[in-house]
Structure formats: C-alpha cells, structure tokens
PAVEX-785504 format. One record per residue (C-alpha): residue number from 1; x, y, z. Coordinates in nm, 3 decimals. Layout:
REM residues N
> NUM:X:Y:Z
...
***
This chain:
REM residues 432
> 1:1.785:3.577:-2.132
> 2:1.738:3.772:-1.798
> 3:1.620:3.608:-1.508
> 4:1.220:3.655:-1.362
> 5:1.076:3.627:-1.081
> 6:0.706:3.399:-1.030
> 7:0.521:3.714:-1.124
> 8:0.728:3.771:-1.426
> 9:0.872:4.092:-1.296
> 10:1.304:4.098:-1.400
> 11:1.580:4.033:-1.166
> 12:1.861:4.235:-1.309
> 13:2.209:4.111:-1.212
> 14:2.073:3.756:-1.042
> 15:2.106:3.388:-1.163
> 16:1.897:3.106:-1.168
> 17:2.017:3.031:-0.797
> 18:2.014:3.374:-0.655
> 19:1.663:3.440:-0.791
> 20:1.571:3.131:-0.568
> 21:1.704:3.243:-0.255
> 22:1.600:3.588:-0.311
> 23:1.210:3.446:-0.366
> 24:1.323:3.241:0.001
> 25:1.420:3.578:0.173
> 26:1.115:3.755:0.020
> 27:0.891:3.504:0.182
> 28:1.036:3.582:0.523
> 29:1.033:3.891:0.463
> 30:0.638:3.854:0.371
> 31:0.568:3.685:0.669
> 32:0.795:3.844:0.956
> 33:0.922:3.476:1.000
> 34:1.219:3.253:0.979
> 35:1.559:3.381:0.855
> 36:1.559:3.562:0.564
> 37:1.895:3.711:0.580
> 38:2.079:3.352:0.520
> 39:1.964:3.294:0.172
> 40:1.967:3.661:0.060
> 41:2.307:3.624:0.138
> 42:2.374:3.367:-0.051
> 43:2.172:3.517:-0.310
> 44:2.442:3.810:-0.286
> 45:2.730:3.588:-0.249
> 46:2.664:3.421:-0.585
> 47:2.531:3.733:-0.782
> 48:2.679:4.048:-0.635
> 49:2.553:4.263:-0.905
> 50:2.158:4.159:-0.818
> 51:1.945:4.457:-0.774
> 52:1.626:4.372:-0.584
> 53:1.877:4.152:-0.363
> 54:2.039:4.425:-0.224
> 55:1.781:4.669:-0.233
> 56:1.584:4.363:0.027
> 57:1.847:4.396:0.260
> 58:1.811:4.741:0.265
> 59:1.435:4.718:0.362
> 60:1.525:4.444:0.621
> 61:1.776:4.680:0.767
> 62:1.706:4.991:0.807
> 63:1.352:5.044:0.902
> 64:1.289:4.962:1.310
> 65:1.616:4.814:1.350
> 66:1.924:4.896:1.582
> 67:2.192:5.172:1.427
> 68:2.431:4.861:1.363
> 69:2.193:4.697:1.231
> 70:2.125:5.017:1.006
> 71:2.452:5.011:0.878
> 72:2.395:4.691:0.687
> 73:2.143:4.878:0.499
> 74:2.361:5.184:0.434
> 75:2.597:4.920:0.288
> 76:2.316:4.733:0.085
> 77:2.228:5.056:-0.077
> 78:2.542:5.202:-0.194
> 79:2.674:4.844:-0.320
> 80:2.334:4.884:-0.572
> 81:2.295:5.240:-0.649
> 82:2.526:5.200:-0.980
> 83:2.404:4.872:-1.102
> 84:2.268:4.878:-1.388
> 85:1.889:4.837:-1.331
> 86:1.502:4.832:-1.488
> 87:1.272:5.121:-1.401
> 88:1.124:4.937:-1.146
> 89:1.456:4.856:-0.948
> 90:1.562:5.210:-1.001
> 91:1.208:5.280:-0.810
> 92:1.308:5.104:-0.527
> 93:1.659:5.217:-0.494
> 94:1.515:5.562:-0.556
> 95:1.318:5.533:-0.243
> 96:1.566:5.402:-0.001
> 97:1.792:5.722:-0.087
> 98:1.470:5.894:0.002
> 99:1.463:5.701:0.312
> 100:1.833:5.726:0.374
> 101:1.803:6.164:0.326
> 102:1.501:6.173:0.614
> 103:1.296:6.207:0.341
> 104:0.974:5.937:0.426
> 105:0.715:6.078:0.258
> 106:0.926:6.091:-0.054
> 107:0.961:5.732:-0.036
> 108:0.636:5.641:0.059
> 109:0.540:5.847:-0.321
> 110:0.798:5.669:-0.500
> 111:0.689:5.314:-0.431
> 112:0.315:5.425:-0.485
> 113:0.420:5.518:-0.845
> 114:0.640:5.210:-0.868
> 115:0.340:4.998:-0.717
> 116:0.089:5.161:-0.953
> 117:0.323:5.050:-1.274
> 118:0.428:4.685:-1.110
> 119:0.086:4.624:-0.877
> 120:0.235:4.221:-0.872
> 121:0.575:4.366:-0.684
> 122:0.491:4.284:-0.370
> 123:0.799:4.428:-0.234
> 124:0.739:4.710:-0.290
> 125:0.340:4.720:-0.167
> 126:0.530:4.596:0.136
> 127:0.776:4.858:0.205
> 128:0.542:5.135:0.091
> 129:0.329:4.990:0.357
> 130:0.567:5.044:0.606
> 131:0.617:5.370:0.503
> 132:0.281:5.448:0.530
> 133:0.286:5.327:0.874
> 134:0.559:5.521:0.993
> 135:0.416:5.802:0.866
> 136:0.067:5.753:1.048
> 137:-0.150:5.755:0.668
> 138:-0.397:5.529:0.714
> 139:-0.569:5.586:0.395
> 140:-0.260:5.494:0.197
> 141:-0.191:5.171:0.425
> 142:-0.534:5.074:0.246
> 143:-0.505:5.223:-0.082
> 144:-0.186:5.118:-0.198
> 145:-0.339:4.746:-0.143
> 146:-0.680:4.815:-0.249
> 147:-0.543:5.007:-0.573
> 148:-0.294:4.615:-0.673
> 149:-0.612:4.425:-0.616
> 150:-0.732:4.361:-0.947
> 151:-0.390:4.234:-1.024
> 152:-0.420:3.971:-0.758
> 153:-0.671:3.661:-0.815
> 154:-0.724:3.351:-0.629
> 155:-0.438:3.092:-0.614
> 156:-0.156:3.302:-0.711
> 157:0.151:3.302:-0.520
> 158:0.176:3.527:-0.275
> 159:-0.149:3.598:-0.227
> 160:-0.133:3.576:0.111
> 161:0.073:3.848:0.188
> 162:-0.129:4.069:-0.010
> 163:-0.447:3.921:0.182
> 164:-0.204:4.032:0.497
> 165:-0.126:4.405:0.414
> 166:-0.496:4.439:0.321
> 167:-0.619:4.350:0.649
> 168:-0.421:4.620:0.850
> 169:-0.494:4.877:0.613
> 170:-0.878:4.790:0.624
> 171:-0.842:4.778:1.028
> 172:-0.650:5.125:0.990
> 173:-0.908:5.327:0.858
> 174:-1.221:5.128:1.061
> 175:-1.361:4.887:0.815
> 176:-1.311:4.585:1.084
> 177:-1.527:4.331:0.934
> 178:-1.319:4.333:0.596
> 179:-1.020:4.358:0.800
> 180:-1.060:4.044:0.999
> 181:-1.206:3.866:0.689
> 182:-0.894:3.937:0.507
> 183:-0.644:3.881:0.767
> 184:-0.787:3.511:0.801
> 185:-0.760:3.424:0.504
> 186:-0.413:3.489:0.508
> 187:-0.342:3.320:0.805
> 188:-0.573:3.016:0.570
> 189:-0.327:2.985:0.302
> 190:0.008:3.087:0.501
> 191:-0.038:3.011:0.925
> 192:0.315:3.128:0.918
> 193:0.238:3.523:0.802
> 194:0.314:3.746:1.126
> 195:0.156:4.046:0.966
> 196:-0.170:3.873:0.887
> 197:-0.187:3.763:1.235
> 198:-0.148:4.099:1.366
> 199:-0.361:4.249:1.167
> 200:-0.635:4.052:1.285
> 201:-0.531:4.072:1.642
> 202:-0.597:4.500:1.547
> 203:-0.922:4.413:1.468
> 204:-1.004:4.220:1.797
> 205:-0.781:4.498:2.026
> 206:-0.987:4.786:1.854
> 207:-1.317:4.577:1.945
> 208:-1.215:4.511:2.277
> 209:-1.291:4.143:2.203
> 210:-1.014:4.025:2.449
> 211:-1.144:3.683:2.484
> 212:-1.142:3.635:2.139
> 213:-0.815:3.791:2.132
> 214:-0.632:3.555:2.328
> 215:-0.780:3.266:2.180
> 216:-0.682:3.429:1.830
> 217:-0.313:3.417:1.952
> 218:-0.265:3.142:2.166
> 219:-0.534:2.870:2.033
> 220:-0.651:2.920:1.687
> 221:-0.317:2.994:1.518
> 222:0.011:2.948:1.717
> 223:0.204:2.899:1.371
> 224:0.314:3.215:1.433
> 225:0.513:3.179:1.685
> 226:0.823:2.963:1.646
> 227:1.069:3.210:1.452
> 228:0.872:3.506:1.413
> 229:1.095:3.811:1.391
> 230:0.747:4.020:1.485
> 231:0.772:3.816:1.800
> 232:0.778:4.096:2.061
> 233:0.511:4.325:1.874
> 234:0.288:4.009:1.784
> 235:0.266:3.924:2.194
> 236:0.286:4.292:2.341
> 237:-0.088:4.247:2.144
> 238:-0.149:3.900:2.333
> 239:-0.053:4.095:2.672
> 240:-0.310:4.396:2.559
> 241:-0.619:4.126:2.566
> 242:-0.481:4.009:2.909
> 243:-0.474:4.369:3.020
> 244:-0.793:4.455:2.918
> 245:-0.915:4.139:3.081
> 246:-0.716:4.299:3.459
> 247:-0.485:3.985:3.434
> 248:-0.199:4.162:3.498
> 249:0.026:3.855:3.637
> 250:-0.010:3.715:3.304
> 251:0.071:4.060:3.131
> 252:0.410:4.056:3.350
> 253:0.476:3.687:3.307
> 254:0.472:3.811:2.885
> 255:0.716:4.106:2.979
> 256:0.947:3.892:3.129
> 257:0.899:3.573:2.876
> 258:0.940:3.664:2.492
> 259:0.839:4.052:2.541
> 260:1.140:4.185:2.661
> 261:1.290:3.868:2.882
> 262:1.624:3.959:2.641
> 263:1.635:4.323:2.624
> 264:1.614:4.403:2.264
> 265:1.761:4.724:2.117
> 266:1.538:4.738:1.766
> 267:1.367:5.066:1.785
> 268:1.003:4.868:1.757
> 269:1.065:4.640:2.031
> 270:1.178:4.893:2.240
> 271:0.879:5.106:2.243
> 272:0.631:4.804:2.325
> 273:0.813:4.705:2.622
> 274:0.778:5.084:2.729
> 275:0.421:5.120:2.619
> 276:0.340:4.833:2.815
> 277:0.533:4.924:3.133
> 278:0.331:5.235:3.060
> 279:0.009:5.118:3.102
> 280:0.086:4.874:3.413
> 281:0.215:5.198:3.545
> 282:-0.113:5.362:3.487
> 283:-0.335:5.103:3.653
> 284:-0.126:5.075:4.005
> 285:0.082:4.797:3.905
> 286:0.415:4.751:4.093
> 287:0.625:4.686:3.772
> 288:0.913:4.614:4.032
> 289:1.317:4.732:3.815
> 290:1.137:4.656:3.501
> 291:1.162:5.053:3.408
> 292:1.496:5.045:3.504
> 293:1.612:4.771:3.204
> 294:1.391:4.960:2.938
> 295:1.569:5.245:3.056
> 296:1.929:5.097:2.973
> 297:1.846:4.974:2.652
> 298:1.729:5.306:2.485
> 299:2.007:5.419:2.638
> 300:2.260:5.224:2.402
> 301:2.103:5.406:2.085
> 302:2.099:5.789:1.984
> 303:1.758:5.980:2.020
> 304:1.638:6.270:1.815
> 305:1.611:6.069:1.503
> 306:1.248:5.929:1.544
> 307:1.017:6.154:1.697
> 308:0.794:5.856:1.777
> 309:1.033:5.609:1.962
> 310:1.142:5.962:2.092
> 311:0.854:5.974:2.267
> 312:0.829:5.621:2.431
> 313:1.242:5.673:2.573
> 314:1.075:5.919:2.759
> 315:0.884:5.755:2.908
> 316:1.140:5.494:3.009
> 317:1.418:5.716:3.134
> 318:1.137:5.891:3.367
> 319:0.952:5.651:3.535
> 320:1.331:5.469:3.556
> 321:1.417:5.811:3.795
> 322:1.635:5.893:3.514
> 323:1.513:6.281:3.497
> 324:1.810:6.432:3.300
> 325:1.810:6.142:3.071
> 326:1.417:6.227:3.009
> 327:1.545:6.570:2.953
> 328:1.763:6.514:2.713
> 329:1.538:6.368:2.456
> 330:1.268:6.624:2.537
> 331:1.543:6.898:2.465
> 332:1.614:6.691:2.116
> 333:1.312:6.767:1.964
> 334:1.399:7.141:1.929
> 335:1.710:7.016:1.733
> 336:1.507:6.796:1.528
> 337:1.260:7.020:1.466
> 338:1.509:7.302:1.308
> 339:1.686:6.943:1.130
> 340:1.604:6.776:0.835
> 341:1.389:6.537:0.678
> 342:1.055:6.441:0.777
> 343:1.146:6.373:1.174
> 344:1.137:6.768:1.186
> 345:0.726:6.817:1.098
> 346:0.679:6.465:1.346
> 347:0.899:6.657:1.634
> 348:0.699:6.975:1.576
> 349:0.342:6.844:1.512
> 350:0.389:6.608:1.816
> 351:0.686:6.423:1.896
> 352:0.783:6.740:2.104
> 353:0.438:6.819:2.307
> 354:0.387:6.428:2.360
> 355:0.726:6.436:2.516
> 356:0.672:6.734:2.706
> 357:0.334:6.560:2.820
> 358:0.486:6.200:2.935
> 359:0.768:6.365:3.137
> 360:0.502:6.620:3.318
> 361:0.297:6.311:3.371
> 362:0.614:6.085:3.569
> 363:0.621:6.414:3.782
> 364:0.317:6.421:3.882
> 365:0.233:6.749:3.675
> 366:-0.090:6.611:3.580
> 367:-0.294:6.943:3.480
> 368:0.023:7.029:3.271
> 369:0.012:6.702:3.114
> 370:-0.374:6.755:3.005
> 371:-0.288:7.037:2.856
> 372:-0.015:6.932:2.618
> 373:-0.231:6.640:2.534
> 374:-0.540:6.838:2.480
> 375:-0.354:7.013:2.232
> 376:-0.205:6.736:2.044
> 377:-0.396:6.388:2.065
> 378:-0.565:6.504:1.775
> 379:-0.351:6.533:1.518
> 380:-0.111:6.239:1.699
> 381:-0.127:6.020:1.398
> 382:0.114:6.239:1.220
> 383:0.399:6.124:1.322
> 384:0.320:5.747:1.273
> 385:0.225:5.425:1.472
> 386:-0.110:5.222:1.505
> 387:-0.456:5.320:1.617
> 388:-0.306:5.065:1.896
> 389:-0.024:5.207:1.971
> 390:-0.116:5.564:1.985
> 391:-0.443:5.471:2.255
> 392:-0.194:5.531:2.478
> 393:-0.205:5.897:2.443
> 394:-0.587:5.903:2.513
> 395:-0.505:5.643:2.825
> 396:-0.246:5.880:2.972
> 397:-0.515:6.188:2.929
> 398:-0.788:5.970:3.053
> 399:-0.542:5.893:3.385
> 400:-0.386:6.242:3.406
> 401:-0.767:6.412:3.420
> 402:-0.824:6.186:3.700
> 403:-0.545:6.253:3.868
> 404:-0.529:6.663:3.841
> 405:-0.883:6.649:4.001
> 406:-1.061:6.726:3.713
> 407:-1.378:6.480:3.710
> 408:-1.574:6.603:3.476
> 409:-1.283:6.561:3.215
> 410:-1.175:6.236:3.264
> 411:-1.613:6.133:3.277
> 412:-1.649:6.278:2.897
> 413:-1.328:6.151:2.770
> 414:-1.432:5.786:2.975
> 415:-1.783:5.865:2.833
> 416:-1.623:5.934:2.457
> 417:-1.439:5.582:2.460
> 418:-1.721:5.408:2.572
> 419:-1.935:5.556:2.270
> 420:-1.652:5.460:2.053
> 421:-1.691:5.061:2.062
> 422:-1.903:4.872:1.897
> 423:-2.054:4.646:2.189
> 424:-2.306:4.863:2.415
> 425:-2.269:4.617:2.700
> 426:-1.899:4.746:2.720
> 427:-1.959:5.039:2.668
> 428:-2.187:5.054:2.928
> 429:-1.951:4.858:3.172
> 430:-1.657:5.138:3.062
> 431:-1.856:5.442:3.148
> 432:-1.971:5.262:3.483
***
C-alpha cells in the first residue's frame, strides 16, 4: 500500500517514517521557521527514492538562497528526476527543471495546473506563490489561493498556511481589509507562520499605520521571532514602521542587530539590507561603513542572474565608492538581456534602466536619474518584488526631482502619494 500524506495526496518512494519527517520539514517550510532541513534529511536518509522529499529541498534551495546553497538544489533535482513518480510529483519536478532552465514563468504555469488538479498540495500553492512573486503577478499571488479555497474548510490541517498565502496575495492586488483579516487568522491558529506575519505587516506598511505596525511585530505576536528563517525580511518591515515614524536610531540599531549584524549572502537578505541603507541614505542619515559591508557581501556572489537583486548590488557597490564594481553589474544587463530565460525580459523591461537610474542617482546625476525612472516605474513590477519593496523606486524619483531642482515634479509625485493612502490626515501631513 503506498504511503499518504494528511490530505491523502501519495508519497511515492517514502515510508511510514520519512512521510513523517517530510510533513515536519513541510511545516517549516509553511511557516519560514525552525529547521526544516534536519528531518527532510532524515526523511532522505531513510527513503532515498522519495519524490516530494527531494523535490522540497529543491524549493528550500534554490529560490533566494546563496549559489552554494543552490547547489543543494541542483543535487535534489537530478537525484529525483528518474524516480518513478505520480502526475502530481512529475508536476513539481517538471517545474523545478523549468526553474533550473531560467524558465520562471514556465514554472509558475506548471504548478497552477498541478494546483488546479491537487488544490490540497499545499506545496505546491506555496512554491507557485513564490513564483508568482518573483515574477511581480500579483493577480496570480491571489488567484492561485483564491482558486484552492473551496478545497480548504475550517479545522483542517494546514489551514493556516493557506490562510497565510491568502493574505499577501489579497494585500498584493489592494484588497487590505481581507488581507489583514486573513493574515490573523493565521497567525490565530499557527503564531509561528512567518509568512502570515508578513503579510499582515504589508497591509499595515501599505497603510502607513506604523504605530500599529510596530506593535504588530514587537507586541501582539513575537512568536515569530525565535528561529524564523524570514528573520531579516520579517524586521527590515519592523525597521520600515520605525522609519516612517523618523526614528532612525532605532532603524540602525535593527541594521546592526538581526538585519544584517551577520552579513548574510542569501540573495533576499541582501537586498533589504541595501534597500534600507537606501532609504537612510535618502533622508540625510550618516549610515557611517555600513555601505561598505553590503558592498562586500554581494560581492562574494555572481550578478547578471537576477535582474532584481541586480538592481539593489547597485546600489551597494555605489554608495560603497565602489564605481567600477557598480559598473559592472549595470554593463551585465546587456548580457542578460541577449541571455536566456526569463532574467532577459526582467533586464530589458527594467532591471537595466533601474540600474542605470540608481548609479546616476549615487553620482549625483539627478535629472538623468528622473528620466530613467520616468520611463520605467511603471511597468517596475515586471521583474518581481513587493508593492514594498519596489516603493523604493517612487522614493528615489520623489528624492531625485527634489534634488535636480525640479519642484513642481517632486510636489505632484509628493501630491500623488499622498492621494494614494487611505487616511486623509496623512495624506494631508505628506503633501504638507
């Protein structure tokens, strides 16, 4: 008799045991929290012909992570691609070849089809999530949850991470109330689940209820925070409320503390701590060598790959003083633009402007810099990344408009995100 998982979907190749540990490694996975790698491995260890087990590691490994890191992923893949697997497995492993060719979009279809099918495998609303993400869709980071719904009712296990993805995919496409509603009722039936967390913190950065937003992650849940391996995305958002507050000695004091107080090399963390430096920068702070760090840990992994984390090395090499560094990754887009896989339409539809733009910007080319964001802010969510983490493209125009001399500019862009939120008295004190 094969082996099932809780939601009755097969486990080719895995005992009794490894379906255990793989169901322990899935909830991690779930909830960006605790180790997850420890019992997959002994899931693997006892049933080295187990499908899904593999293809988790692959997920874990290869999306955000460092290139060594990667390679654990490459590994995962090609010790599953001839195992004999179910429809649904050969889904999966379908789309990490997809992922492993360049090929996200491709992916991100695969696991909608395998989703439609399986709407209770939450592994793979999970990793078509991520897909979606990377790829900027924010109708699909809502409609591949909205679509598994009827599958999901009250009680069942794993609800919560369902609960979770639905919250940032309502947040992504502006439905803020549902968002938050969903996102704590996550956090109700698993305090532990990062991505629940953050998608509520979306909903209070997006708001501009910084208050709230601090309470949110540093009063009314802190389960979060132990062994989260969201850590330094889940408090860059905590230091965003304490920006948008002006308490900047508390925004360095998270930079220093469990931001980036260990340089981290994963591609996600990497381009918070420069997105924050960023917008310090922006505002007069003295960010003292802090550049200078950021700066030497992009510097241990290859650029051209990601057109978005292209973008944010950029930005780190140049305010570091590090011009021909900053070159170099502006002159990679051209070779990722005539490369292959979807990294050449991100390059070309923005990754390359957008780098052009931050390096005019560190030298003080701040007309040139409007320009090339003029041009581009528009369309910026094509090559991936949050509502959150793209503001800073309209921050950088807002600040280079300013700086060029052009007043009336940076008064209707200032006047534009005013308009934009959803309290008048901030708006009001934004446009003043």
């Amino acid at each position: 008799m094969s082996v099932r998982d809780h939601h009755g979907l097969e486990l080719s190749g895995a005992s009794a045991f490894a379906a255990e540990k793989f169901q322990q490694a899935l909830h991690a996975y779930y909830c960006f929290y605790g180790d997850g790698m420890a019992p997959l491995d002994e899931a693997i260890a006892d049933s080295p012909r187990f499908v899904m087990a593999h293809v988790l590691k692959a997920y874990m490994t290869l999306i955000g992570e460092n290139t060594a890191t990667a390679m654990q992923g490459v590994a995962a893949f090609e010790a599953a691609k001839d195992l004999n697997a179910n429809s649904r497995e050969l889904g999966h492993l379908a789309a990490i070849g997809s992922l492993l060719a360049g090929e996200v979009r491709g992916a991100a279809r695969i696991l909608e089809d395998v989703s439609v099918a399986c709407p209770r495998d939450v592994l793979a609303l999970q990793a078509g999530q991520t897909f979606d993400f990377l790829l900027g869709d924010s109708r699909m980071l809502r409609d591949r949850i909205t679509r598994a719904l009827p599958a999901w009712s009250e009680g069942m296990p794993d609800r919560h991470a369902v609960l979770g993805m639905l919250s940032f995919g309502y947040e992504e496409t502006g439905l803020y109330a549902q968002a938050e509603a969903a996102g704590r009722a996550a956090v109700a039936l698993e305090p532990t689940n990062n991505w629940a967390q953050h998608g509520v913190a979306h909903v209070l950065e997006m708001q501009d209820r910084r208050p709230e937003g601090v309470a949110w992650m540093t009063r009314e849940n802190t389960a979060w925070q132990p062994e989260s391996t969201l850590a330094v995305h889940n408090w860059w958002h905590l230091a965003l409320f304490h920006l948008g507050l002006g308490e900047t000695d508390e925004v360095l004091r998270l930079f220093d503390g469990p931001i980036f107080g260990q340089p981290s090399n994963r591609a996600f963390d990497m381009l918070d701590a420069a997105a924050l430096l960023w917008r310090l920068d922006m505002l007069g702070v003295d960010v003292g060598d802090r550049w200078t760090v950021v700066s030497d840990t992009f510097a241990t992994e290859p650029f051209g790959a990601s057109a978005f984390v292209d973008s944010h090395a950029v930005m780190a090499h140049a305010k570091a003083g590090r011009m021909d560094e900053a070159r170099a990754v502006v002159e990679a887009q051209d070779a990722a633009i005539s490369g292959p896989g979807d990294n050449a339409y991100f390059a070309r539809e923005v990754g390359k402007p957008l780098c052009q733009a931050y390096l005019a910007f560190a030298q003080g080319d701040h007309a040139r810099t409007c320009e090339l964001l003029r041009g581009v802010r528009n369309r910026s969510a094509r090559f991936g990344g949050s509502h959150a983490q793209r503001d800073v493209i309209d921050l950088t125009l807002i600040a280079a408009a300013g700086r060029s001399g052009d007043q009336a500019l940076k008064r209707a862009l200032e006047a534009e995100r005013a308009a934009a939120l959803p309290h008048p008295e901030l708006a009001a004190r934004l446009a003043a």
